[in-house]
N, C-alpha and C positions, 0 to 999 in steps of 0.2 A: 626478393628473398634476402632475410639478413640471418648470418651464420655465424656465431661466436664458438670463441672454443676455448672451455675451462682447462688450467694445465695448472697447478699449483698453486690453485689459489690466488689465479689469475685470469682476468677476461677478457678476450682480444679476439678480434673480427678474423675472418679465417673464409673458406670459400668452400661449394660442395664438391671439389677436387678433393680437396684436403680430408674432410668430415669424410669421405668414400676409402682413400686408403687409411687413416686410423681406424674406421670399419673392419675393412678386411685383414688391418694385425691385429686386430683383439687387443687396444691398448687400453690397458686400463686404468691407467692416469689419465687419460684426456676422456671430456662430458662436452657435447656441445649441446647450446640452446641454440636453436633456430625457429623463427617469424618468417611463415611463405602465405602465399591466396591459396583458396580451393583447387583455382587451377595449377596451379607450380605442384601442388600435393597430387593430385592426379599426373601428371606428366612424369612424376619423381617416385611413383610408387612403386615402378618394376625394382626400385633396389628398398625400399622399403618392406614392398607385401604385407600393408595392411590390408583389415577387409574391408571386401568393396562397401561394404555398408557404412562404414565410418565413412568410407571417402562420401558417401551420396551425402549423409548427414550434413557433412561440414559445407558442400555443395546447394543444398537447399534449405537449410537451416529452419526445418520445421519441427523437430524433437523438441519435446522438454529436456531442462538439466536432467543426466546422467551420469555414472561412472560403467563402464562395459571393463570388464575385467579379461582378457587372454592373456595365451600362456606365456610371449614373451612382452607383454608392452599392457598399457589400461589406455582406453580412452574417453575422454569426457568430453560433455558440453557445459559451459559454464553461461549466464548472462550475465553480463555487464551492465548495472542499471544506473540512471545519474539524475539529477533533477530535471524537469521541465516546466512549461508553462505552467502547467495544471495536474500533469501526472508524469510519470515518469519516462525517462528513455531507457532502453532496450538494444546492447550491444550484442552479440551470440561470439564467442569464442570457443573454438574447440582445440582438444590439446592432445598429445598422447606422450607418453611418458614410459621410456626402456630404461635400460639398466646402463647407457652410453649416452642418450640425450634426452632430451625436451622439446617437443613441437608444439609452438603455437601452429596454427591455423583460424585466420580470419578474413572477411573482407577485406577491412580497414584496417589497418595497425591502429588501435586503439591509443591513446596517450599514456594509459597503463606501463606501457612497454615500455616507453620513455621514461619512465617516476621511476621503473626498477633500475633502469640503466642510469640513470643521475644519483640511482642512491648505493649500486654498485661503483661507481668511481668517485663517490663525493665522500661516503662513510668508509669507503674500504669493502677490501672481498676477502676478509676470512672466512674460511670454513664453508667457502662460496662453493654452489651445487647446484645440477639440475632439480635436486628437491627443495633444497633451500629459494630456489627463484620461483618453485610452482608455490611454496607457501607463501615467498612476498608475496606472488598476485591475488590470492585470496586474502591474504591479510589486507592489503590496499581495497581491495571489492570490499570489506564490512568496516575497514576503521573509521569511517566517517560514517555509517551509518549509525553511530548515538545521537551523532549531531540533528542528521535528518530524523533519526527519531524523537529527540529532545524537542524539534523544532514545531513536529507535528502534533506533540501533545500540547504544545504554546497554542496551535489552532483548535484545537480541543476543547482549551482550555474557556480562551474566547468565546467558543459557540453558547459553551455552560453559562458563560458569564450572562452577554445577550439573554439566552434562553430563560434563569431566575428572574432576569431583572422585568422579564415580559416585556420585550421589545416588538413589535409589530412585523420585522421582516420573514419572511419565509426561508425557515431555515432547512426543510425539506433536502434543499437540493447541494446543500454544506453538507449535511452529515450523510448524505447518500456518496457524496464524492470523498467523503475521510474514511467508509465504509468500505469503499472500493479500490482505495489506497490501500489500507491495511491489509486488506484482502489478496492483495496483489504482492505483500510484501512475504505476507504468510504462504504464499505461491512457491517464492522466491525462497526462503529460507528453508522452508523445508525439505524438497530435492538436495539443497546444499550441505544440510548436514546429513543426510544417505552419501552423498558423493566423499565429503571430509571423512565419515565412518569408515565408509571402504577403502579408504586409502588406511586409515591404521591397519585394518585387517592385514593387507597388505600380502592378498594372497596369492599372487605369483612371485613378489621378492622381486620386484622391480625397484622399491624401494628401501635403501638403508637404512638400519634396523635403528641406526641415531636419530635416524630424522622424525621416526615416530613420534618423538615428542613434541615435535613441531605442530603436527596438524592435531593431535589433543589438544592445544591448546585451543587452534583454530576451530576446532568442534564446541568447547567449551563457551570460547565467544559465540557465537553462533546459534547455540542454545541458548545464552539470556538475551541472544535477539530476538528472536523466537521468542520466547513467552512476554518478553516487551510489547512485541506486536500485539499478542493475543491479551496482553493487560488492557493493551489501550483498546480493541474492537470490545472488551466491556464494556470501556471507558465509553464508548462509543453509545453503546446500545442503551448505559442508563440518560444519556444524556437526550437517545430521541426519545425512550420514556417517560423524559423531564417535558420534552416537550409536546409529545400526545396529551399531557397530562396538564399544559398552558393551554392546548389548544382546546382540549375540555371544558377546562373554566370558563375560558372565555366564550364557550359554544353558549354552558349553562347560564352566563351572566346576560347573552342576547337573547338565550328561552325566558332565560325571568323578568329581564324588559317587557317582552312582548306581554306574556301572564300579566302583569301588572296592567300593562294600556288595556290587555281583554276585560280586567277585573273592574277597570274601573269605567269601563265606555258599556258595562253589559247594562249595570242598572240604567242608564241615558238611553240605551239600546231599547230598553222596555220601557222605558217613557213615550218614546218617539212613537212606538208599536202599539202601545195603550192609545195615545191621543189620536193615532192616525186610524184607527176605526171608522172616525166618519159617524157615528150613529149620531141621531137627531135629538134623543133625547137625554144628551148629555150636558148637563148645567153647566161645564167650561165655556160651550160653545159660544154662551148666548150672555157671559158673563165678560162686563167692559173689561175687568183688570185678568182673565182669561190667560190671555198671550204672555204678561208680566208676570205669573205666577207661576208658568212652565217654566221661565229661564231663572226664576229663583229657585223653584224646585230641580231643577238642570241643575245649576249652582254650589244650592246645599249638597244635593246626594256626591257631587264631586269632591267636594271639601272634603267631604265625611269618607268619604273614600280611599284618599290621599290622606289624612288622616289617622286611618287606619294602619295605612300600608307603614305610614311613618313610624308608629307607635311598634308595629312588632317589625320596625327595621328590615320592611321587607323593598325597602326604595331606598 
């Protein structure tokens, strides 16, 4: 468990002794933020008295993002997502937030924790708050997300490229996996801006009526992430258009091969069927240059054929 305790604009490590009697005088210059596990929050809750539901929540981490609104404190689930091999990772942080502190709750202490706390002592703590720290961490959760969006319309961008130039690889399984990214971010982003809304609302007054402007902001970002996303699953969908539409031609160009070799092997087809009759009294049979006149007749109607196709450019 780590316990800090804001006092004027200042941030300094303090213990759950401490954070217990500022509790119980109702002081209202000191805010502490505290980072404990599921378990410490369940062993810690007889002076807390959250509900048991939040504590199972943060326990088995099966919710989607949320904000749960009561009368003295809000609790959310946030995910944490970051690059991976192929798709994304997936941290779950839960948080609740009173009129006196700020709970993290997670497995892991995230490295999050750490960027607020390097940029608490590295920039300064003016006007430093438990709300001011709940908006770094969502601000830090989407400010690099232009990047990785910026990055993903680069892969987009490529598949279009490939896909006009009519490259032969099977792009199926690209644009199915940039469909299921996007999809997943649109997952993500959406819960987030319900959860940022409700915090303007701000309808227990848990939070400081200044800091509202804080998370409009964070709403606002968050929103042209959001229809980013949903730019680019267009972006997405004309491009397997593009390519149902390579894979058409290309169907039609192996159907009009085939039509061509049928068009032109049908009359030699009828040749073969004609002479193979067999009847006796057929003056081919019995005629010496016979054999040499099929494969010139073979010959010409092939010429003529290929010829044709040539002529209205159908070869």
């Amino acid at each position: 468990m780590l316990i800090y305790k804001i006092f004027h604009d200042k941030l300094s490590e303090s213990t759950f002794d401490e954070f217990e009697k500022d509790e119980k005088c109702k002081d209202e210059n000191c805010r502490y933020w505290i980072m404990m596990t599921p378990k410490e929050l369940e062993e810690k809750n007889e002076f807390f008295h959250f509900n048991y539901q939040t504590i199972y929540d943060c326990i088995h981490n099966e919710d989607a993002p949320k904000l749960d609104i009561y009368e003295n404190y809000s609790f959310g689930i946030l995910n944490i997502i970051g690059p991976d091999e192929s798709f994304f990772s997936v941290t779950e942080l839960n948080f609740y937030i009173t009129d006196s502190c700020l709970v993290f709750v997670s497995k892991n202490y995230p490295d999050i924790f750490r960027e607020i706390q390097n940029d608490i002592y590295n920039k300064g703590s003016l006007n430093i708050s438990t709300e001011k720290i709940l908006y770094n961490l969502i601000d830090k959760m989407t400010i690099k997300d232009y990047n990785m969006l910026s990055n993903l319309e680069s892969e987009i961008s490529e598949v279009e490229e490939d896909v006009l130039e009519g490259k032969t690889k099977d792009y199926a399984k690209d644009i199915v996996l940039l469909k299921n990214k996007l999809l997943f971010l649109k997952k993500h982003y959406e819960p987030l801006l319900d959860i940022v809304e409700n915090l303007t609302e701000n309808e227990n007054k848990v939070l400081d009526e200044k800091s509202i402007a804080y998370f409009v902001i964070l709403f606002n970002r968050i929103e042209r992430l959001n229809r980013k996303v949903g730019n680019l699953r267009d972006y997405v969908t004309q491009i397997r258009e593009s390519y149902q539409a390579q894979l058409d031609i290309n169907l039609n160009n192996t159907m009009k091969l085939f039509t061509v070799l049928t068009a032109v092997f049908s009359p030699l087809t009828l040749i073969v069927g004609w002479y193979g009759m067999n009847f006796t009294t057929m003056p081919e049979f019995h005629w010496k240059y016979g054999y040499v006149f099929v494969i010139f007749l073979s010959l010409a109607v092939l010429s003529f054929c290929l010829w044709i196709f040539k002529k209205k450019k159908l070869w």
